[in-house]
Each structure stands twice: as structure tokens, then as C-alpha cells.
N, C-alpha and C positions, 0 to 999 in steps of 0.2 A: 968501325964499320963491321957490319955482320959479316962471315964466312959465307962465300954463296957455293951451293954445291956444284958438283959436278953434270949432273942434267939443267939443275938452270941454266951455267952458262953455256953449256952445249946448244940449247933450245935458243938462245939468245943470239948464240952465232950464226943461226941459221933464218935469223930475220933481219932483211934488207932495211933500215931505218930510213933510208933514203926514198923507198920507195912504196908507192899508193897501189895497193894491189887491188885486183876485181876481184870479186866476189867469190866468184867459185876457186879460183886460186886460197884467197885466202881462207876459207873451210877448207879446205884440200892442208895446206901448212897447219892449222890449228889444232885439225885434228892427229896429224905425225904428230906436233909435240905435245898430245896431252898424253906423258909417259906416267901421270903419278898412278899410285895402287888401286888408286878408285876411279867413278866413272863422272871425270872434271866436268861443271856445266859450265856451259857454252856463254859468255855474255855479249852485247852490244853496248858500246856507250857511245853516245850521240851529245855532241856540243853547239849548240843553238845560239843562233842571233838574236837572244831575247834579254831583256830584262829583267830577272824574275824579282826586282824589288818591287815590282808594277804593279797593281793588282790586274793589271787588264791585261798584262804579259804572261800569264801562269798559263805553264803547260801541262795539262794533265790527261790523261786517258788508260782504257785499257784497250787487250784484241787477244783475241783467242787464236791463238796457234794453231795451224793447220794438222801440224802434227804434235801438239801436246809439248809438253815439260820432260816425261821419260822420269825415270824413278820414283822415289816414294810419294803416292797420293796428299794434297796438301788436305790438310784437318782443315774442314768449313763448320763454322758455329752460325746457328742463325737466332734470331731476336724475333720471335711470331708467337702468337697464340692461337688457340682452336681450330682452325682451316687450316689455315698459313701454315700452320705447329707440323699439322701431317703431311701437310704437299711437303714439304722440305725433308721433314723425315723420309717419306715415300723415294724421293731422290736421291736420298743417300747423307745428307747433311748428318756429322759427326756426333754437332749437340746443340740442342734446338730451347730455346726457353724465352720467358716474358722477364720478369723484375725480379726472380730469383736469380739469372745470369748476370742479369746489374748487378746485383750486391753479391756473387762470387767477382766479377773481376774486378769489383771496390776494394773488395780485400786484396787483390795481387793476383789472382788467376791469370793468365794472359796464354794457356794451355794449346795454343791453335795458331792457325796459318791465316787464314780469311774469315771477317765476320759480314753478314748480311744482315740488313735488318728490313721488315718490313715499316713502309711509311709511317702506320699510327704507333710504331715501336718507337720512333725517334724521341718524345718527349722521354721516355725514360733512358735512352741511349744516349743521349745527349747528354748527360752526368759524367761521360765516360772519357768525353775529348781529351783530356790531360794525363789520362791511360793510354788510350790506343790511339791516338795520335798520333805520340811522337816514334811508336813502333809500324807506323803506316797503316795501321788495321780500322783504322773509323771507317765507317761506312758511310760513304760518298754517292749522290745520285751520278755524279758525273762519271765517277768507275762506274757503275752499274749493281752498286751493293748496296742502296735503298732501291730498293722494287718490290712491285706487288707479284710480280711473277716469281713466286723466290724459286721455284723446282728448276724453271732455265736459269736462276742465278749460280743455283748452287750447282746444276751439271756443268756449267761453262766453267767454272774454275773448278771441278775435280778436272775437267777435259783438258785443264792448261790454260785458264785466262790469265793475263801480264798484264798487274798495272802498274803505272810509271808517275811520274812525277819529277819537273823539272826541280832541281835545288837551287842552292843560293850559288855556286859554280855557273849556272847557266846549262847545266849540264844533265842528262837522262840517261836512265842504264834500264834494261832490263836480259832477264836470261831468255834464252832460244832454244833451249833442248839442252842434251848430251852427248858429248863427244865421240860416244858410241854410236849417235844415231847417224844412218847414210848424210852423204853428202848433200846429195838434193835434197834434200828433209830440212836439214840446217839449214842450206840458203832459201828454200819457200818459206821457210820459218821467220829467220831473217827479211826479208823481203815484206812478211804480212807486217811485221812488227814497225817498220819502215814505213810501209803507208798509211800506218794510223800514226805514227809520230808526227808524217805530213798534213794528215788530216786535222791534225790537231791544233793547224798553229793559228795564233792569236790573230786577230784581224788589224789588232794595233800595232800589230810586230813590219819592220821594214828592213830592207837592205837582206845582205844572204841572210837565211831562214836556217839551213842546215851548215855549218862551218868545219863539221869537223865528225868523223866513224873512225869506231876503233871495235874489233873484235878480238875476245882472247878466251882460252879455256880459265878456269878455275886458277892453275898453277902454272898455264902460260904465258909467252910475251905477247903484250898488248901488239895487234898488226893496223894499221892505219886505212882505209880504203879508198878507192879511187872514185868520189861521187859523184865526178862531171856524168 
């Protein structure tokens, strides 16, 4: 068994296992023990009454944070040509291209955080699912990363959009910010993130819906929440 240091189990002793904490308590706890050298992001992981072997049970969405991500801007690539090409550049999108971007990331490129692609872009993007698939980067109508509006695509996730996706656990994660950021930040953050999670659930899904919250920094202990 690994060595555990000395602020793990400090931080570990100071989380009641027994108990379902509210909200603001637990940002309040999360943020004392994000002790490490940098500035730990914040997660949620949410455990759902779903199926996800279903196909009518998938849960997926995003939502743009009220108060952003906090640290370094994620790299957006977008898939457009001639209009599209400049609206996206004009917004700020990192690296913008038609069938020359396919065949950079056919070779291995995967250089970015979020791609977007414009609708008539999909026949060529679509060569790519086997690349940026399984790194979650395909671009999905349902996240909101095929759109013909790409300049609000691409501002919503410089601004902080989260998309999520149930796995084969049953289970959804995504980050809320930085440890650093104030408390109420965290939990509105939290909170928006939550009601598109709710928003999101399957029509064919029954019985509890939400089973199970957990929040923790980066190099923190996961803390449980009280969801009644």
C-alpha cells in the first residue's frame, strides 16, 4: 500500500464520513483543505438512477458557469470555412480550418481543449470519431459544438462551458471553478451545474433520478452532500 502523506491524512481527518453536508458547509470544508502548491479545481461527481447501457438512458449536456472555470483559458479549434472561418476567428477561437484540420488531427494532432464544428463541416469531421471521441472532444449537437452560431459557441466555452456525460458507472463529473474562487461563486457554480444535470434526465429513466453528490478539490477528500 502507497505511503500517504501527511496533509492527506490530516485533510482526511477532518471529513466526517458519516455525514451529508449542505452545500455551503461543504465549499466552506473543500476549500480549507485544498492545501496543495497550486490552485486545485473544484469537482462534482453526481451518481444517477440511470442506465447508461440504454440508449434512451444517456445523459448528456453542458452549462455555462456563472462564474467560469478560473485559470488557464481552454484552447477552442473550430471546423468552418469562409464566414463561419471569421465569425469564429473574430471570437477569439484558437484555430479555425475546413479539411486541412481533418487531416492534421488524422495524423495525431489533438493540440486543444474544445472543438466546434460548423453543421456542413460534419461530413468531413465525421472521419474523426475514433480520434476525438474517446478524448470527449467530438463535436455533438447535443453539447452545443455543432452550431451555426459558432462566435456564441466559441465565447461560451472560453467563458467556462461544462460538458458532462454519463459513463458506464452511471455516474457524471464535471469541474465548478477553483479553490481560490469565493465561496458563493463555488456554490452558484455548483448549483447551475445541478440544474442542468436535472434538466437533463431521460424521460425513460424512473425511480430516484439523483442517488448520490460528492464534491472535492483536485487533492482533496471527496465530501458527500445532503440532497433532500
Amino acid at each position: 500500500m502507497a505511503k500517504r502523506s501527511k496533509r492527506f491524512t490530516a485533510a482526511h481527518e477532518k471529513v466526517d464520513r458519516t455525514k451529508r453536508y449542505g452545500l455551503s458547509d461543504a465549499v466552506t470544508l473543500v476549500k480549507e483543505l485544498a492545501t496543495a502548491k497550486f490552485d486545485e479545481t473544484v469537482e462534482v461527481s453526481v451518481r444517477l438512477g440511470v442506465d447508461p447501457r440504454k440508449g434512451d438512458q444517456q445523459v448528456r449536456g453542458s452549462v455555462v458557469l456563472p462564474h467560469g472555470l478560473g485559470g488557464k483559458a481552454r484552447t477552442v479549434l473550430v471546423f468552418a470555412e469562409g464566414d463561419k472561418a471569421a465569425e469564429a476567428e473574430a471570437a477569439g477561437a484558437d484555430f479555425v480550418g475546413g479539411a486541412d484540420l481533418v487531416e492534421k488531427i488524422q495524423g495525431g494532432w489533438t493540440d486543444f481543449d474544445v472543438a466546434i464544428a460548423v453543421p456542413a463541416m460534419m461530413r468531413h469531421v465525421g472521419k474523426l470519431g475514433r480520434v476525438l471521441g474517446p478524448q470527449g472532444k467530438m463535436p455533438s449537437p447535443k453539447a452545443g459544438t455543432v452550431s451555426n452560431d459558432v462566435a456564441a459557441a466559441v465565447t461560451a466555452y472560453k467563458a467556462g462551458k461544462v460538458e458532462y456525460r454519463v459513463d458506464s458507472g452511471a455516474n457524471v463529473h464535471g469541474p465548478v471553478g477553483k479553490a481560490s474562487f469565493e465561496a458563493v461563486k463555488l456554490t452558484e457554480n455548483v448549483n447551475a451545474f445541478m440544474d442542468s444535470v436535472h434538466a437533463a434526465r431521460p424521460a425513460s429513466a424512473r425511480g430516484i433520478y439523483i442517488r448520490r453528490v460528492s464534491i472535492a478539490s483536485s487533492m482533496g477528500p471527496g465530501l458527500r452532500l445532503d440532497i433532500a
